[in-house]
N, C-alpha and C positions, 0 to 999 in steps of 0.2 A: 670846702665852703660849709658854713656852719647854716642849720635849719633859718636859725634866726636872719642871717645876711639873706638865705634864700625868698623870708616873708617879705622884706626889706626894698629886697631887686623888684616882687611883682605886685610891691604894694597893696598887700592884703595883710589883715590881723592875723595873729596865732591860733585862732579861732576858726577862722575860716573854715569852709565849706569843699571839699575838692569841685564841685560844680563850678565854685567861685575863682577859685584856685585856676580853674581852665580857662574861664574867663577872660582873667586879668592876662595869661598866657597868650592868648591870642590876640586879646588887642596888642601887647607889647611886640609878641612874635610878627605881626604885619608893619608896626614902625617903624621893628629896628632892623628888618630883612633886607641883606644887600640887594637885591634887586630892586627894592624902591628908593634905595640910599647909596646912587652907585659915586655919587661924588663926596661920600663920606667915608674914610679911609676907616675909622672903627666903631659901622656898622658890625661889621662882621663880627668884632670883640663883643659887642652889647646884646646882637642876637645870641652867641654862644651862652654867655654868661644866662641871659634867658631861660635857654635852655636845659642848661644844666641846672637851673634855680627850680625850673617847675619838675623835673626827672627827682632831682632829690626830695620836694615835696608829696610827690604823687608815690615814690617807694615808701616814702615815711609812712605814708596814709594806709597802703597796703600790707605795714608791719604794723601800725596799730590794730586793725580789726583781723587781723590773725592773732594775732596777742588777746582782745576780745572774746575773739571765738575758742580760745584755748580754756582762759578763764569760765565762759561760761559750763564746759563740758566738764571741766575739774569739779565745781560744784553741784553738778547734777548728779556725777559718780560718787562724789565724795559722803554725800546727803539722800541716800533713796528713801530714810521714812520721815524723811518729810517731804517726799512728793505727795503720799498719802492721798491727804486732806491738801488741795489747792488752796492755797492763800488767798485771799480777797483779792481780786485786782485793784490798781487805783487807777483806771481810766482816765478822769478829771485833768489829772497835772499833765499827761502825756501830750493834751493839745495845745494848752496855752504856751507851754515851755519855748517849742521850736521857732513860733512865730518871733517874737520879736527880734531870736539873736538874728533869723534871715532879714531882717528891715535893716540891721545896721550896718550887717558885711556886704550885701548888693551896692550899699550909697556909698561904701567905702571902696569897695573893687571898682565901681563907674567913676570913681574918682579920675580928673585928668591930669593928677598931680604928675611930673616925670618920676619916677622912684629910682632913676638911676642918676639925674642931674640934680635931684635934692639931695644926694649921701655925697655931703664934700669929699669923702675919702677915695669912692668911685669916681665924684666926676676929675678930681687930680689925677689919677690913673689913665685915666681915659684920654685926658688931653695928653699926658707927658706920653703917652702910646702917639697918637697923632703927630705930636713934635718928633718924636724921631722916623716916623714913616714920611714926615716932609723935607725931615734931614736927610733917608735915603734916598729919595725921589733927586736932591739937588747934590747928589755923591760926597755929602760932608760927614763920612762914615767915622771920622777921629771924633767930629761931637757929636754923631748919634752912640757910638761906644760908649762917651763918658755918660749923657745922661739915661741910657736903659743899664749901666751898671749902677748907677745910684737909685736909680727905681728898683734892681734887685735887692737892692739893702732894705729900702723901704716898703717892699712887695715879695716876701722871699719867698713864697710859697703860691704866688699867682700864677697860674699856667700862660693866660694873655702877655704877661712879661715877661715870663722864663723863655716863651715863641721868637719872640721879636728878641728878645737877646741873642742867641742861638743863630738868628737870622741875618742880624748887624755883622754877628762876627763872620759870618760865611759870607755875606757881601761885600766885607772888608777883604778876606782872604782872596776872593777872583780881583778886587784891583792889585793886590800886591801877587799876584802870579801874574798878571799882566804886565807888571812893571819889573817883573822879574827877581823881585824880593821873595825866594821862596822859602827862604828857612822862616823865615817870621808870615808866611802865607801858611805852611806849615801850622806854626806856633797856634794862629786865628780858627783854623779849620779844626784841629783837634779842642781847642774853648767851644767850637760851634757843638763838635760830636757829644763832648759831655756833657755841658748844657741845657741838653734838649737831645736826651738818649731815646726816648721813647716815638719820638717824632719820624717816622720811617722813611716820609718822602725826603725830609731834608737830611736825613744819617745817610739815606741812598746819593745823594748828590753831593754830598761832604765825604764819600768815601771814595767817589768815583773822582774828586777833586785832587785825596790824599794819592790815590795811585797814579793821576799826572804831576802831579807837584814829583812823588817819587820819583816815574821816565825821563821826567826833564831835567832832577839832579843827578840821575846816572848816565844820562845823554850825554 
């Protein structure tokens, strides 16, 4: 996820303030928590996304004024006589400055805009996630395959999709071990493993699936 997508998600400027930044985080982080959204199937997606939007801006924040504090100490070493004789300060400019950008990122963070249901791009993701988690709910696992493989063409790199794909295909593999179709149960289970290699709880259940599918063809 790119800085900019992450100002995006919590609906704050590039400007912003990390204060602001927590802000906007917390309102959103209470909307979109599944516990207050339990008949909403991608809560869970919107809080994560959340998440990981405010984690990547608050590191960002944390590598700038390291980067800051590096600068300042290179030029203190680099320059000792001109420590000498202390410079004039300019006082004056250092007050007015901060005030106004704080007046226009507070009106903008209390904003009640959605920033996730105004990015057309988000919210088509979010609902074709929906549509196939209503697909698996009603066991029509042949068209939730087709349409979370077309969202992986259109989303290649989304973790929310790459989940749910992973998942389709492991929920398609236990009907077809149920129906006794195991080479092609097989076939589903190993799309599930690759898919979504990283995912431990579902590789742990996708592999304990590959060694019945195995007992049942040696059976």
């Amino acid at each position: 996820m790119h800085l900019s997508e992450c100002y995006r998600l919590l609906g704050v400027p590039r400007n912003a303030t990390l204060d602001d930044i927590k802000v906007a985080y917390r309102r959103l982080a209470r909307k979109y928590h599944p516990d207050v959204n339990q008949n909403d199937p991608t809560a869970t997606d919107k809080f994560r996304l959340v998440q990981e939007a405010y984690k990547m801006l608050k590191d960002s924040d944390k590598e700038d004024l390291t980067k800051e504090l590096f600068a300042k100490k290179a030029t203190t070493n680099t320059s000792p006589s001109q420590s000498a004789p202390p410079p004039p300060k300019a006082t004056p400019p250092s007050k007015p400055q901060p005030h106004p950008k704080i007046k226009i990122e507070v009106k903008q963070v209390n904003n009640q805009v959605d920033p996730i249901n105004s990015d057309p791009e988000l919210k088509l993701k979010l609902d074709m996630l929906r549509r196939v988690q209503d697909l698996l709910k009603q066991k029509k696992y042949v068209v939730a395959i087709a349409v979370v493989e077309g969202m992986s063409e259109r989303f290649p790199n989304s973790p929310e999709v790459i989940h749910w794909q992973a998942v389709t295909y492991h929920r398609w593999s236990s009907e077809l071990i149920l129906a006794g179709k195991l080479r092609e149960a097989e076939i589903y289970l190993n799309k599930a493993l690759n898919t979504d290699p990283k995912n431990r709880e579902l590789s742990f259940e996708v592999k304990r699936d590959l060694e019945r599918v195995h007992n049942l063809k040696n059976g």
